[in-house]
C-alpha positions in Angstrom: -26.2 11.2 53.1 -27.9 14.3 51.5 -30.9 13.6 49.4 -29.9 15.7 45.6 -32.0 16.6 43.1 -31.6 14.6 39.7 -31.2 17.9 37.6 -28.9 19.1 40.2 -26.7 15.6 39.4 -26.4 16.5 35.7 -26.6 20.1 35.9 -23.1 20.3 34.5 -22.7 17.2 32.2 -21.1 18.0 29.2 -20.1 16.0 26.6 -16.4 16.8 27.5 -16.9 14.1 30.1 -17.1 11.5 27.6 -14.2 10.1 25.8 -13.7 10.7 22.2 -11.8 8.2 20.7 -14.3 5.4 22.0 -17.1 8.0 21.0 -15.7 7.6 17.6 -15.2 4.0 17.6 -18.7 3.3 18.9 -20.3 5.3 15.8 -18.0 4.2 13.4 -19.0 0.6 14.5 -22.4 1.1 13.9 -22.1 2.9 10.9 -20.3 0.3 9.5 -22.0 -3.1 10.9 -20.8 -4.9 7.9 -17.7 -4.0 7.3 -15.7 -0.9 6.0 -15.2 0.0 2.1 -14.2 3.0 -0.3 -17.2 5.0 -0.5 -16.0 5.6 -4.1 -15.2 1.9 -5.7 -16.8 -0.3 -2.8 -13.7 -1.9 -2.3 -13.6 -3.6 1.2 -10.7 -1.6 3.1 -8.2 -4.1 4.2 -7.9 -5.4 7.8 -4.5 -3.9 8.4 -5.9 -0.5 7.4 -8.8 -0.8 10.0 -6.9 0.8 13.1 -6.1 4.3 11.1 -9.8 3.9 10.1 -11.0 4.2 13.7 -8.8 6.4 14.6 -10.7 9.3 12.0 -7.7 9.5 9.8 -7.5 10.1 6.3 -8.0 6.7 4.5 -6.5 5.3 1.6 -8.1 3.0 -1.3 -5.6 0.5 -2.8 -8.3 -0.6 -5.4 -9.1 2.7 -6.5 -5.7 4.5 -4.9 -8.7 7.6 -3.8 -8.6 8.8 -0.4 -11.4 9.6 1.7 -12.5 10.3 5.6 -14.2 8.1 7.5 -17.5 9.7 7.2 -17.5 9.9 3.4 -20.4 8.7 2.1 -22.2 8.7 4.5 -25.1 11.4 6.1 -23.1 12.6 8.7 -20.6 13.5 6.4 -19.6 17.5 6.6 -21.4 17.6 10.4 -19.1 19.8 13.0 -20.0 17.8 15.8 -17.2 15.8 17.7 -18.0 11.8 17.7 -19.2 12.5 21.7 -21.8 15.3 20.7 -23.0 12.8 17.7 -23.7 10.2 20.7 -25.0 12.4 23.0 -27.0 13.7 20.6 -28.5 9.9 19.2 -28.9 9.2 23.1 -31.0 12.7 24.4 -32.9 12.3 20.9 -33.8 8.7 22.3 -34.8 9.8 25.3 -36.9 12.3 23.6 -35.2 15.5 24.8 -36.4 19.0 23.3 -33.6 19.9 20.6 -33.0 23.2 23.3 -32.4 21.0 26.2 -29.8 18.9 23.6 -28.4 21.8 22.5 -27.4 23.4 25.9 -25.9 20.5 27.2 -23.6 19.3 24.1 -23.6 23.6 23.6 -24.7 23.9 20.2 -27.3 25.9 19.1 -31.3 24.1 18.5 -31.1 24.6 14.3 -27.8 22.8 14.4 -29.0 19.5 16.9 -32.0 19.5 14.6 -30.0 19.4 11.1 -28.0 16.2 13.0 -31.3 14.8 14.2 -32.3 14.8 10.6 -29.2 12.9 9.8 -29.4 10.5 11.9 -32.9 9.7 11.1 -31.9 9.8 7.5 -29.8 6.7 8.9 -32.5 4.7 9.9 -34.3 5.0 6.4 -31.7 4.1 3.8 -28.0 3.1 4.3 -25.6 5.8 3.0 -23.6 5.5 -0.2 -20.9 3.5 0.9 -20.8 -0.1 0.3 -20.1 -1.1 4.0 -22.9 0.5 5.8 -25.6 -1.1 6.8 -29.0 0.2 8.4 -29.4 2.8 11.4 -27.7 1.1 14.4 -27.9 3.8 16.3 
């Protein structure tokens, strides 16, 4: 077996390698530690609404009869990152990767990692508006 370099292994990760939907479910999870609500009334969404919740579709309040998207309400509302990018991102960040190194591999440019790094640190210091979530999990 041939010896091979470590940057040579992840020379051409992407995040298209990882799988979205359990991208999605594993920030949504620790967005929402506690428990889902309406960002709007606070009104815990109802466990048969849950699945189209994690799945990133539009959401429906039957307190308040609003709908909203599941990162409403939250800082990483209004981001252009796919769920995988938002994880790679969280984990390079982690690792303590320069925001140019992050940006080539999830191919985004440096100002943009660094306005999600914000957001996700933003995480860590107060929950966002709505009811269900709970401190920085990430």
């Amino acid at each position: 077996m041939q010896h091979v370099a470590l940057e040579d292994l992840v020379s051409g990760f992407t995040t298209e390698l990882l799988d979205e939907d359990k991208c999605r479910r594993w920030v949504l999870e620790r967005l929402f530690p506690e428990g889902v609500a309406c960002p709007m009334c606070g009104h815990p969404l109802p466990e048969k609404r849950m699945e189209r919740f994690y799945s990133g579709r539009v959401n429906f309040c039957p307190e308040c009869k609003r709908k909203y998207r599941t990162l409403r309400g939250t800082p990483l509302r209004g981001t252009h990152f796919t769920y995988a990018d938002i994880v790679m991102i969280a984990l390079l960040t982690s690792f303590g990767c320069h925001v140019n190194d992050i940006g080539r591999i999830v191919n985004h440019l440096g100002p943009a990692v660094k306005g999600l790094q914000r957001r996700l640190h933003a995480l860590s210091e107060k929950p966002p508006r709505n009811k269900g979530v709970t401190q920085n999990n990430f």
